[in-house]
Structure formats: C-alpha cells, structure tokens
C-alpha positions as CSV (number, residue, x, y, z in Angstrom):
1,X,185.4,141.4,63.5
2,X,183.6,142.4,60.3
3,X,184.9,139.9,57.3
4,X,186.8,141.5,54.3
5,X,186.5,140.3,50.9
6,X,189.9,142.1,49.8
7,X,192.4,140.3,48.5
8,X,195.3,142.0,50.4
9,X,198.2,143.5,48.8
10,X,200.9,145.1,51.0
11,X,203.8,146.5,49.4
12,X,207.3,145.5,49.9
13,X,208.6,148.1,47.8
14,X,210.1,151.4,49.4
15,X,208.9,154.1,50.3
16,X,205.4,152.3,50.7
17,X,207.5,149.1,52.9
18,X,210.1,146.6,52.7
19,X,210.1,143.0,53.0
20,X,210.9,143.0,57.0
21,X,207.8,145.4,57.3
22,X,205.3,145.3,54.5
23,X,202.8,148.6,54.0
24,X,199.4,148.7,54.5
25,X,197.0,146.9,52.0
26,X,196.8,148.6,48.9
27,X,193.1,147.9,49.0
28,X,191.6,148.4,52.2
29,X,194.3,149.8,54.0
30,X,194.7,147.3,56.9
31,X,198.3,146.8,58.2
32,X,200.1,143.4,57.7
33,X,200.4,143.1,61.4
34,X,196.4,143.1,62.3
35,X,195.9,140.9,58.9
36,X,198.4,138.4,60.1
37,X,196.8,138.3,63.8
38,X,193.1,137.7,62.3
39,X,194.3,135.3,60.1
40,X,196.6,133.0,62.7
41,X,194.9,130.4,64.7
42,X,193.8,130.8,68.1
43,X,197.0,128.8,70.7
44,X,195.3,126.5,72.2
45,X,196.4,127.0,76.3
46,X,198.3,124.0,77.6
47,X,197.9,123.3,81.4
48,X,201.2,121.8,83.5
49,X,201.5,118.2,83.4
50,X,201.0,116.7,86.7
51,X,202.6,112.9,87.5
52,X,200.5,110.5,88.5
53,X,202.1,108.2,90.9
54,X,202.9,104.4,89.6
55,X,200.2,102.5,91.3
C-alpha cells in the first residue's frame, strides 16, 4: 500500500456526509472506510486453549 502524506479531511457535513458516514477526503479522495482499515492494527489470531491435565 503506497503511503499518503495527506492529512485526511472527511466531511461530516451534508450533502458531502454525516457524522454516521463521513465523505471521502477532501484531499485525496480516499473513503473513511479504507483510511480506517489501513490505519487499524493487524488482530492478532488467538488459537483455543487446550487444558493441560493436573499432573
């Protein structure tokens, strides 16, 4: 993924969005949705738990 030096700006303004679904970026014109996904941390992936019996 190529690394923006924008500042983002979405509007939360009608008609451009709202606050429950912010416009693109005023600058770049990325949507909130794929900004929010690059910028949220990887989930790390949990296995199950197994029980070890007492010994």
């Amino acid at each position: 993924m190529p690394i923006s030096l924008c500042k983002h700006q979405f509007p939360v303004t009608p008609p451009r969005g709202s606050m429950t679904h912010p416009g693109p970026c005023t600058g770049c014109r990325i949507t909130y949705e794929q900004a929010r996904a690059a910028y949220r941390p990887a989930r790390r992936r949990t296995t199950a738990r197994t029980r070890h019996p007492a010994a």
